[in-house]
C-alpha positions in Angstrom: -36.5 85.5 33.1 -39.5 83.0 32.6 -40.5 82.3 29.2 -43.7 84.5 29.3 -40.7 87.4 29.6 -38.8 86.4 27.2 -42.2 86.6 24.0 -42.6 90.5 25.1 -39.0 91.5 24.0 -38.3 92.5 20.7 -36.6 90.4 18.5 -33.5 92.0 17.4 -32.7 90.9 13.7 -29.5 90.3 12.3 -26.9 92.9 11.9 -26.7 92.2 8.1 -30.4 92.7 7.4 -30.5 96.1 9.1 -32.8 99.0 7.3 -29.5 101.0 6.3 -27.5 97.7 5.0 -28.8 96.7 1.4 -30.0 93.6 -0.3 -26.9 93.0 -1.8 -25.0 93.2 1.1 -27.2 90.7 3.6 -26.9 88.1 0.4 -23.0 88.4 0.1 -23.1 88.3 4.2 -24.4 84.9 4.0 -21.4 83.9 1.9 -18.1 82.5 2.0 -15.9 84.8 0.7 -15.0 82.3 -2.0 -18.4 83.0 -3.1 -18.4 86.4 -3.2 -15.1 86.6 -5.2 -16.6 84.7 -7.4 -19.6 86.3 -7.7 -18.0 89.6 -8.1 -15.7 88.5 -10.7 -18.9 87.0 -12.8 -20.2 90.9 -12.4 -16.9 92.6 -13.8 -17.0 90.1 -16.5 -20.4 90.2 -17.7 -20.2 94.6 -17.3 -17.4 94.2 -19.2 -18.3 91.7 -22.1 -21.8 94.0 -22.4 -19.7 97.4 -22.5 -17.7 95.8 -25.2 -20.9 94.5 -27.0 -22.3 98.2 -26.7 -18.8 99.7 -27.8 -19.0 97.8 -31.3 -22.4 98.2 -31.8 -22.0 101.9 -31.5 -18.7 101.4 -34.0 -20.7 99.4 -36.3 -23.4 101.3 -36.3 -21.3 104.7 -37.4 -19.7 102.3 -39.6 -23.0 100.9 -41.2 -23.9 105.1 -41.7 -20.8 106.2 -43.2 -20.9 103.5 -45.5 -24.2 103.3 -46.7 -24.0 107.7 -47.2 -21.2 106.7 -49.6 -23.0 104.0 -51.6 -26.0 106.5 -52.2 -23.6 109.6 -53.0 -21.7 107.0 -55.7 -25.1 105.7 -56.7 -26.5 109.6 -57.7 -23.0 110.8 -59.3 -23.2 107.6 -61.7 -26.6 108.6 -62.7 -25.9 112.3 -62.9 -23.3 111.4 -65.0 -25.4 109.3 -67.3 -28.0 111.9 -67.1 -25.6 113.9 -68.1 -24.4 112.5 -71.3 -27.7 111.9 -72.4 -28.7 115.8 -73.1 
């Protein structure tokens, strides 16, 4: 073919940046796969630190209520009780 042929073909892309492959996939594709354990590691770390953080907050925060319920309920028997004794 002459090279006025060859512009009128379609260019065929790569295989890893095909409609039903995802972003994801054509970036790791590009990788070594030295890279992409890596890179997957760093994603099961971070998921895991931030489900941790999210664990304790949720603790804490149940903590924080339970806690803070008891403080008021001591706070209102102590003045009952003073109330109380006064009549």
């Amino acid at each position: 073919m002459d090279k006025v042929g060859c512009r009128n073909l379609p260019q065929r892309r790569p295989c890893c940046l095909d409609e039903r492959s995802g972003m994801v996939s054509a970036l790791l594709a590009r990788h070594s796969l030295k890279t992409r354990i890596t890179l997957i590691t760093l994603a099961i770390f971070v998921i895991g630190i931030w489900s941790l953080a999210f664990y304790a907050s949720r603790v804490l925060h149940g903590e924080m209520q339970n806690l803070l319920g008891d403080q008021q309920f001591s706070t209102v028997s102590i003045l009952a009780a003073e109330l109380n004794d006064d009549l």
